[in-house]
N, C-alpha and C positions, 0 to 999 in steps of 0.2 A: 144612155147607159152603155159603158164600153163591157165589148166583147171579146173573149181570144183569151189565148194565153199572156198570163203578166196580167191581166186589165185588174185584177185586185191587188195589186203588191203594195198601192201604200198602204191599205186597212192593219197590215201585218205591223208593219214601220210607226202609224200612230199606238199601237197598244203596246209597242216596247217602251216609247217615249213618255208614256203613260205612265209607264210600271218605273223604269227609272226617275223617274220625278219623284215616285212615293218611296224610295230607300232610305231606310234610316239607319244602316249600317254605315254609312260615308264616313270618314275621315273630316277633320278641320281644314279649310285649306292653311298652305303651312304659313310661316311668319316672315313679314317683309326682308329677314336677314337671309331666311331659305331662298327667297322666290331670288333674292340680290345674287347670290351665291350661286346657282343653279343658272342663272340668264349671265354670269362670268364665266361661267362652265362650259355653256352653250356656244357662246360667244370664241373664246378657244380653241374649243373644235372644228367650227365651223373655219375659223382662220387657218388651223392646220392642214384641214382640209383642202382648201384652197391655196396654199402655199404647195403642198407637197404634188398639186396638179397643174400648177404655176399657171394660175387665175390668177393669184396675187401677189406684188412684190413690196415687202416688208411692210 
C-alpha cells in the first residue's frame, strides 16, 4: 500500500468517472450534418492558423 502525499489521488478520479457515467441530463450527440459542419469549421481554422504563422503555403 503506497504511502505519502498523492498516494490516494486516483480513488477521487474513479468516483467522478462513476458519477458521470450515471448523468442523465446530457444532450443527443448532434447530427452527422453538425459533426460535417463543425470538423469544416475546424479544419479552417486550423488552416488559418497555420498560414497566418507560415507553417503553411496555400
Amino acid at each position: 500500500m503506497l504511502s505519502g502525499p498523492g498516494a490516494d489521488l486516483g480513488y477521487p478520479l474513479q468516483i467522478d468517472a462513476e458519477i458521470r457515467n450515471h448523468e442523465h441530463d446530457q444532450t443527443d450527440f448532434p447530427t452527422d450534418a453538425a459533426i460535417d459542419y463543425l470538423f469544416v469549421r475546424l479544419a479552417s481554422l486550423i488552416s488559418l492558423v497555420m498560414r497566418s504563422t507560415g507553417r503553411m503555403t496555400t
